[in-house]
DRENFI-477939 format. One record per residue (C-alpha): residue number from 1; x, y, z. Coordinates in steps of 0.1 Angstrom, whole numbers, padded with zeros to 4 digits. Example, Ala and Ser with C-alpha at 12.3 -4.5 7.8 and 13.67 -1.06 7.14 Angstrom:
<sites>
- 1, 0123, -0045, 0078
- 2, 0137, -0011, 0071
</sites>
This chain:
<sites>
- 1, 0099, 0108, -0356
- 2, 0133, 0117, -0352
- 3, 0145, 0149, -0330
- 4, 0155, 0166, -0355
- 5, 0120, 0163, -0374
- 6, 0109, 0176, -0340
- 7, 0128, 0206, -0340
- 8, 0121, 0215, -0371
- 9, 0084, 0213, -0369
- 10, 0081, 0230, -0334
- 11, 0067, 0209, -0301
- 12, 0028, 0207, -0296
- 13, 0012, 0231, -0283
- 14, -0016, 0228, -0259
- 15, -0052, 0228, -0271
- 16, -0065, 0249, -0250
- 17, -0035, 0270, -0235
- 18, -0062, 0289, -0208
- 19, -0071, 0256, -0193
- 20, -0070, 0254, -0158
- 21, -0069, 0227, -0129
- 22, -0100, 0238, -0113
- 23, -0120, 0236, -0152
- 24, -0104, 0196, -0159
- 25, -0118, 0188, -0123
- 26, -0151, 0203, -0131
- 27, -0148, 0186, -0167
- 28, -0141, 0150, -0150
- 29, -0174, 0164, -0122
- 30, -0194, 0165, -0150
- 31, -0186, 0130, -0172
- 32, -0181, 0111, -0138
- 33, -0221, 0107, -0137
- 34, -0227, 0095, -0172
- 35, -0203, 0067, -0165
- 36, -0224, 0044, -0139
- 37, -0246, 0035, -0165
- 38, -0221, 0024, -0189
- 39, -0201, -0001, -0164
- 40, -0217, -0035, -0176
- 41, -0211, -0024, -0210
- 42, -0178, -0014, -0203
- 43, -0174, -0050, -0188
- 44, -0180, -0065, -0216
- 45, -0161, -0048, -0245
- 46, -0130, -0051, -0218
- 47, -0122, -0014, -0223
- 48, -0143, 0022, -0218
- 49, -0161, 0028, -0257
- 50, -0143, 0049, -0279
- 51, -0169, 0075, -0275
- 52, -0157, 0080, -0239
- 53, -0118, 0086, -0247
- 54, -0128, 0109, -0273
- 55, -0144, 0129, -0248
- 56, -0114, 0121, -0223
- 57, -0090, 0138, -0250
- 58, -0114, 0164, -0255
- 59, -0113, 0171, -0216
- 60, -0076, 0178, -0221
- 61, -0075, 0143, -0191
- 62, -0041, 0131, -0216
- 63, -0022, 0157, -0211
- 64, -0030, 0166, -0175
- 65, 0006, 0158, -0166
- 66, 0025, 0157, -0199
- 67, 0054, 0188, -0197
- 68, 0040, 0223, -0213
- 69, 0073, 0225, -0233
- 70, 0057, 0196, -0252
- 71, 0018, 0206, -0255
- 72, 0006, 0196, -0220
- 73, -0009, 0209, -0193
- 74, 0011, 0204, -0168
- 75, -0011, 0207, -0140
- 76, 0008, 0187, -0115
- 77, -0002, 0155, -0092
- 78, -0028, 0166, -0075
- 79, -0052, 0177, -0102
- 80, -0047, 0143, -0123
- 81, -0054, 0121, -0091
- 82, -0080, 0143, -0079
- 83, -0098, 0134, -0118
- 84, -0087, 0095, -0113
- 85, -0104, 0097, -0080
- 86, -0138, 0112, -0091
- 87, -0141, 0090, -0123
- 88, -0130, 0063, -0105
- 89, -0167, 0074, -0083
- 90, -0187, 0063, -0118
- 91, -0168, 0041, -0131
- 92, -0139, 0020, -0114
- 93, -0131, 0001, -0146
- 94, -0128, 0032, -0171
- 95, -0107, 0054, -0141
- 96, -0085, 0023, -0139
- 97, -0077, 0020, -0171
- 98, -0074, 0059, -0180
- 99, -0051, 0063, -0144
- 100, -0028, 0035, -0154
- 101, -0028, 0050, -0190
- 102, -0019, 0085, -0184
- 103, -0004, 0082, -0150
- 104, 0029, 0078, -0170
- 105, 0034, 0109, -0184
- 106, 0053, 0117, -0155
- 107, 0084, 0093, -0153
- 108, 0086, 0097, -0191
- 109, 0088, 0134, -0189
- 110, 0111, 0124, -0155
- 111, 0136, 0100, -0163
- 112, 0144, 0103, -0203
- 113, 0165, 0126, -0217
- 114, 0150, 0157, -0234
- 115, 0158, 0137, -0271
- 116, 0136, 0109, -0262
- 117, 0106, 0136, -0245
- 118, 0106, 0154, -0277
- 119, 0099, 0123, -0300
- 120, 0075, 0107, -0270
- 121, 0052, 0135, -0264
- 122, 0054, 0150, -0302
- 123, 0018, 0134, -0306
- 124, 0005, 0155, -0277
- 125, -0018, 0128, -0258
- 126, 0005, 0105, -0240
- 127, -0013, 0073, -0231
- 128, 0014, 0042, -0218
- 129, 0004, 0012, -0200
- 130, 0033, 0001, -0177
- 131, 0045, -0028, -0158
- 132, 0067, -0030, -0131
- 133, 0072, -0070, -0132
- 134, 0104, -0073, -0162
- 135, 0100, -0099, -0187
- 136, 0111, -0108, -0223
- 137, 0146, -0098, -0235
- 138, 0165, -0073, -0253
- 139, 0194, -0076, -0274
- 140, 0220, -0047, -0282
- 141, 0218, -0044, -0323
- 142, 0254, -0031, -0338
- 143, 0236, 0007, -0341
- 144, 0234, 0010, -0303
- 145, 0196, 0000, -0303
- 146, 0179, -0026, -0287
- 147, 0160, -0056, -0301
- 148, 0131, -0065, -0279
- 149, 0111, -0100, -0276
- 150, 0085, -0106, -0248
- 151, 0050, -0108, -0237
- 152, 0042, -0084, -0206
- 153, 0012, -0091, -0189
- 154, -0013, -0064, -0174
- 155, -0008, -0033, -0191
- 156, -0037, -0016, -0183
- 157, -0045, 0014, -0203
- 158, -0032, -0011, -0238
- 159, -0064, -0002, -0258
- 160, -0062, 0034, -0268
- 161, -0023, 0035, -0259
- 162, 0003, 0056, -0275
- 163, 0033, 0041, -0259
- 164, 0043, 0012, -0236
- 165, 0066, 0015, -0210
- 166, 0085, -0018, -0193
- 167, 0109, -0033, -0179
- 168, 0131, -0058, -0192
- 169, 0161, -0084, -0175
- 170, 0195, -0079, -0192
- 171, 0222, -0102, -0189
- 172, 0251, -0089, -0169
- 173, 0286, -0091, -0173
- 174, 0301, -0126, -0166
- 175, 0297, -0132, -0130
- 176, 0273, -0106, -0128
- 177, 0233, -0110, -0121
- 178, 0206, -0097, -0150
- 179, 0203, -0058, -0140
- 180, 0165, -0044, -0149
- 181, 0162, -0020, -0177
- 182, 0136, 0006, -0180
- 183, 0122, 0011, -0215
- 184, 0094, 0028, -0236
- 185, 0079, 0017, -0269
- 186, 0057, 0030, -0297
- 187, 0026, 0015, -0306
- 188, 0044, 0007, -0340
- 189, 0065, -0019, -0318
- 190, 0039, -0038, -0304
- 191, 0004, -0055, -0303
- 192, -0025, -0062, -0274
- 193, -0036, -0093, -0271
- 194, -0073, -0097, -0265
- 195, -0066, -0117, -0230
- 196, -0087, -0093, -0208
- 197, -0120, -0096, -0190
- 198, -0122, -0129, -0173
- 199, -0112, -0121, -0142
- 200, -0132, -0113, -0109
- 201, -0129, -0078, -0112
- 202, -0121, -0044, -0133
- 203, -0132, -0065, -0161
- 204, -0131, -0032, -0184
- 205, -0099, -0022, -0172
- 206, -0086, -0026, -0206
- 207, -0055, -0050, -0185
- 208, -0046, -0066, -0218
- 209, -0012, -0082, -0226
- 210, 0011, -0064, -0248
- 211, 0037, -0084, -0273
- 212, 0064, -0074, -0288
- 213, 0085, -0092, -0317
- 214, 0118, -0081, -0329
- 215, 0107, -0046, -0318
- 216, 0135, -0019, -0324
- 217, 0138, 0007, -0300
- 218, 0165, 0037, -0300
- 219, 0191, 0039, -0275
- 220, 0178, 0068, -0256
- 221, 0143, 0047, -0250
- 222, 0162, 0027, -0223
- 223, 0175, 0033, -0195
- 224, 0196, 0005, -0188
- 225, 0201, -0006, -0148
- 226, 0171, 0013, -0138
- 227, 0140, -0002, -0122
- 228, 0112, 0025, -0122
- 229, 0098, 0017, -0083
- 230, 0134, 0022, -0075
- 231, 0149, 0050, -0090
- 232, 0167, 0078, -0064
- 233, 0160, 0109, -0069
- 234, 0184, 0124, -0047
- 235, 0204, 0141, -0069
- 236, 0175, 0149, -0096
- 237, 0164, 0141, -0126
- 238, 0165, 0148, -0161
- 239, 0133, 0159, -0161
- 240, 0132, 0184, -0134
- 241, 0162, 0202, -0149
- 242, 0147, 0202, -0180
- 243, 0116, 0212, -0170
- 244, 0124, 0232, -0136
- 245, 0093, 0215, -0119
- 246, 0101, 0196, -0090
- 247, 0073, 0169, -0094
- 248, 0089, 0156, -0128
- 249, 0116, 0140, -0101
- 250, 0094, 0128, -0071
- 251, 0093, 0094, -0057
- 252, 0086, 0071, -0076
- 253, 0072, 0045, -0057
- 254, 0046, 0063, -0035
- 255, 0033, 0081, -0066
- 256, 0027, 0046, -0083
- 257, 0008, 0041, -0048
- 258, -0011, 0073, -0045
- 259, -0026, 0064, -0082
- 260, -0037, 0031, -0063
- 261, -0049, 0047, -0035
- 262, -0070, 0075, -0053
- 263, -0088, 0052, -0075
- 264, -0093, 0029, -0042
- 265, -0108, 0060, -0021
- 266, -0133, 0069, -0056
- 267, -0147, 0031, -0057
- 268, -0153, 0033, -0022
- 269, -0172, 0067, -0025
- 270, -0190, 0049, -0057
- 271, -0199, 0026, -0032
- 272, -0213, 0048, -0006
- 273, -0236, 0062, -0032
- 274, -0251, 0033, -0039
- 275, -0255, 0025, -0006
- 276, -0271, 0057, 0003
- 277, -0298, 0052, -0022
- 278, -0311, 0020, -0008
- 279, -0311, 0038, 0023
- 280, -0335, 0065, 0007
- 281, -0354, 0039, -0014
- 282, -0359, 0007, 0008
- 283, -0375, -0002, 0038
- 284, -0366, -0025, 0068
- 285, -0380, -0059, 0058
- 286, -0398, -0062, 0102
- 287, -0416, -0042, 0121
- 288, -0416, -0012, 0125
- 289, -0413, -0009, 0090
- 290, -0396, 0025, 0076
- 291, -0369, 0035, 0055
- 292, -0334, 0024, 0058
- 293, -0324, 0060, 0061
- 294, -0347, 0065, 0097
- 295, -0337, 0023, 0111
- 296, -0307, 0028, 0136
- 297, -0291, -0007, 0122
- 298, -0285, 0010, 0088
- 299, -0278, 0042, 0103
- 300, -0248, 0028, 0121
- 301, -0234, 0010, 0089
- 302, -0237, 0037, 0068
- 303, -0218, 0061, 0092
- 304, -0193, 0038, 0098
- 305, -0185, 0035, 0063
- 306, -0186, 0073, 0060
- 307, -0161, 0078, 0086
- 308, -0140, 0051, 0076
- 309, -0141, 0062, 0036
- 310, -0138, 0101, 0048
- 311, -0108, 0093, 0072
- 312, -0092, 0072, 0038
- 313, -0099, 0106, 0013
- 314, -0087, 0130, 0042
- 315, -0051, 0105, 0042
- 316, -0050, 0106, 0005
- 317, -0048, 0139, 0002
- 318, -0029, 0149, 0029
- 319, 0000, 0121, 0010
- 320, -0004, 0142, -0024
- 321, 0005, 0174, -0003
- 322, 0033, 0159, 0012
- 323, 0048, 0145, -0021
- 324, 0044, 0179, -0036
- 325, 0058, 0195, -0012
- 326, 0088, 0174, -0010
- 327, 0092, 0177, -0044
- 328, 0094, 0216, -0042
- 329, 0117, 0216, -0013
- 330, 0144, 0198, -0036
- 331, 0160, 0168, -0049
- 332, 0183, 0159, -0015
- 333, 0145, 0164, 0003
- 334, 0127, 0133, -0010
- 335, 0146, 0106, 0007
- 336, 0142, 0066, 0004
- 337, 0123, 0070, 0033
- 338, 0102, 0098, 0028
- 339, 0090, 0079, -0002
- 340, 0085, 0044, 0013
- 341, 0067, 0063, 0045
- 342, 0038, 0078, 0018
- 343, 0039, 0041, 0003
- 344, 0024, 0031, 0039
- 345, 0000, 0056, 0042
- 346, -0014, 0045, 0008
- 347, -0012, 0010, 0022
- 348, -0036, 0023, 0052
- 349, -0059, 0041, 0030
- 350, -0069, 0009, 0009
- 351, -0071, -0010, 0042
- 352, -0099, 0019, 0048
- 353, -0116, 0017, 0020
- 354, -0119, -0023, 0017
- 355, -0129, -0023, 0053
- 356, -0162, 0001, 0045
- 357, -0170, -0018, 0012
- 358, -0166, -0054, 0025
- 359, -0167, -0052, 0063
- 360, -0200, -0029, 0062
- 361, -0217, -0022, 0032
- 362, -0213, -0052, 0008
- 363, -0225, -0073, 0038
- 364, -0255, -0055, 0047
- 365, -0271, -0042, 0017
- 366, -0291, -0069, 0009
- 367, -0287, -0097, -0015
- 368, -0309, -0083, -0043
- 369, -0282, -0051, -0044
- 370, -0253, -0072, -0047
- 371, -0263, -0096, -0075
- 372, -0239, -0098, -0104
- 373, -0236, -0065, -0120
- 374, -0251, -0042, -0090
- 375, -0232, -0011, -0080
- 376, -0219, -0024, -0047
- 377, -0211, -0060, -0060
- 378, -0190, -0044, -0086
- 379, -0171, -0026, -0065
- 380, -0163, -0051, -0040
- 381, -0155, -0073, -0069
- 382, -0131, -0043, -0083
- 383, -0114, -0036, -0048
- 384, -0111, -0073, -0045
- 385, -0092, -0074, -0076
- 386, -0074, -0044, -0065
- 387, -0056, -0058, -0040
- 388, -0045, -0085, -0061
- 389, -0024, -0060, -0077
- 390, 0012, -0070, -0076
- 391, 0023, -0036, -0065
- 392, -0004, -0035, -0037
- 393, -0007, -0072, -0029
- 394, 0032, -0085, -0030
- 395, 0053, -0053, -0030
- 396, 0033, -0028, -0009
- 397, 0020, -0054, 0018
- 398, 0057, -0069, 0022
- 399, 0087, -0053, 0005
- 400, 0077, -0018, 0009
- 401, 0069, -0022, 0049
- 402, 0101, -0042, 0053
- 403, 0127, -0017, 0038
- 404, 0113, 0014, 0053
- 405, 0124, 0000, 0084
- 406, 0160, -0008, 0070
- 407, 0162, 0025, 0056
- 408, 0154, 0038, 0090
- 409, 0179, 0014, 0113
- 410, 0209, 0017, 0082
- 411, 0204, -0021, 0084
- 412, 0215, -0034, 0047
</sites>
């Protein structure tokens, strides 16, 4: 659809224009429940069932973050981590895949220009897998597009997608290294692969591979010499004059993170209710013989976790205030540093929640609850996974901690 199609017909409009935050947390409340039953299935088809994202679109969940000039909500960070966090308490497979698949509503309606928003969000839901890792190539046609090739793993969110958004090398001038290029692509432009599910965790993620062959793209779906962890927003973005909210030009980084982290501190939670009803239902296997729930041993794990997943939620959400708020105090106020400092805390907040799952309750609640498929087995299998992440395993563990301390010495 071209822009001027778009004007022509109007934007969107929102479904249901009296929605509010407080209703789409109740909404995901309410669903979150229904989804622990459905994780093996949802393991095994590689994706949530297309029951559950008709009732995700229903929920208005799509367009929790997409820009009201274009039919969304517009309800800010908070609200759509806030719903990641609490499906992610059902379901960690299905909250992964619908985080990762919304979550990008916001550098879209961020970064492009207000010709490219108007023919990305003219559908209404907005659901695009991204990748930070470039690959393929792209090739300037004589009209100004670009003609992409390339195979980009680990787009979660790919089976229900609208869009995908990724990142692509292009050669630089002679003497000059490849520069990154940000781009976004209809689903007309590209295909999933079905490569998804073998691995050792969030096996209904919905990670799948997308491909693209001799896609064509138009110029103002790229954004040439732009890496989307990197972007500075010192000076603005397009999409927070456009829109006048402050949020649409946030860090980018420690939002990518704070997605991480919410769905991290919801597992964990998943996990603690699991754990609390073997403590109700089971008994100590010698003498005196009572419930888990009155034996100090079980006691003491289970608090421990509590504390340590309580202290991880508490973090969390103090982070989602502070990026807010930085956002509302102005471009010039969300530094390099502010935004690789919030990167750390999300950093300490999965160390949190993988030490309650693995260091207390995956090891203590008994081999029978964490046989393949249990609650707690999944979990520590999906936090495993996790941190395999190359955001959270390479870039957050390493990169991220290193420049925060060059930003904060001037060392280049």
């Amino acid at each position: 659809m071209t822009s001027a199609t778009t004007r022509a017909s109007g934007p969107p409009t929102a479904a249901e224009p009296d929605l509010t935050p407080a209703e789409v947390i109740a909404r995901a409340e309410a669903l979150a429940p229904t989804l622990v039953d459905r994780q093996a299935e949802t393991e095994q088809r590689t994706y949530y069932a297309p029951d559950t994202h008709a009732a995700f679109a229903e929920a208005g969940f799509y367009r929790i973050l997409g820009p009201r000039r274009y039919g969304g909500h517009e309800f800010g960070v908070e609200t759509f981590l806030r719903v990641s966090q609490i499906l992610a308490r059902g379901c960690p497979s299905t909250a992964w895949m619908f985080c990762l698949g919304a979550t990008h509503a916001l550098p879209a309606a961020g970064l492009f220009g207000e010709r490219a928003q108007a023919e990305l969000f003219a559908a209404g839901d907005f659901i695009c897998p991204a990748t930070i890792v470039p690959s393929g190539s792209a090739s300037r046609a004589p009209d100004g597009s670009w003609v992409l090739n390339g195979t980009w793993r680990y787009c979660s969110g790919a089976p229900y997608a609208t869009h995908f958004l990724g990142h692509v090398l292009v050669p630089g001038a002679e003497g000059e290294a490849p520069a990154p290029m940000l781009f976004v692509a209809p689903r007309a432009e590209f295909r999933r692969l079905d490569d998804w599910g073998g691995q050792l965790g969030l096996k209904g993620s919905g990670s799948h591979s997308i491909v693209i062959e001799n896609g064509r793209i138009p110029e103002h779906f790229a954004l040439p010499g732009t890496h989307m962890s990197e972007v500075d927003t010192a000076q603005g973005t397009p999409g927070s004059r456009l829109h006048g909210n402050p949020e649409y030009g946030g860090g980018p980084l420690s939002f990518m993170l704070l997605e991480v982290a919410s769905l991290a501190v919801g597992m964990a939670q998943g996990a603690l209710d699991a754990y609390e009803e073997l403590m109700r239902a089971r008994t100590t296997l010698l003498p005196p013989v009572v419930t888990r729930a009155e034996d100090p041993d079980y006691q003491f794990w289970y608090g421990e976790a509590a504390g340590l997943v309580a202290t991880a939620e508490a973090a969390l959400h103090h982070a989602v205030q502070q990026w807010s708020r930085l956002c509302a105090d102005g471009p010039g106020a969300f530094t390099r540093e502010h935004d690789l400092r919030l990167a750390t805390v999300c950093r300490e907040v999965l160390r949190l929640c993988w030490s309650a799952v693995e260091g207390q309750l995956f090891p203590t609640a008994g081999s029978s609850a964490v046989r393949g498929g249990e609650r707690i087995e999944r979990v520590w299998r999906d936090l495993s996974t996790l941190h395999s992440h190359a955001g959270v395993g390479v870039l957050l563990r390493s990169v991220t901690t290193r420049e925060l301390a060059r930003v904060r010495f001037g060392v280049a």
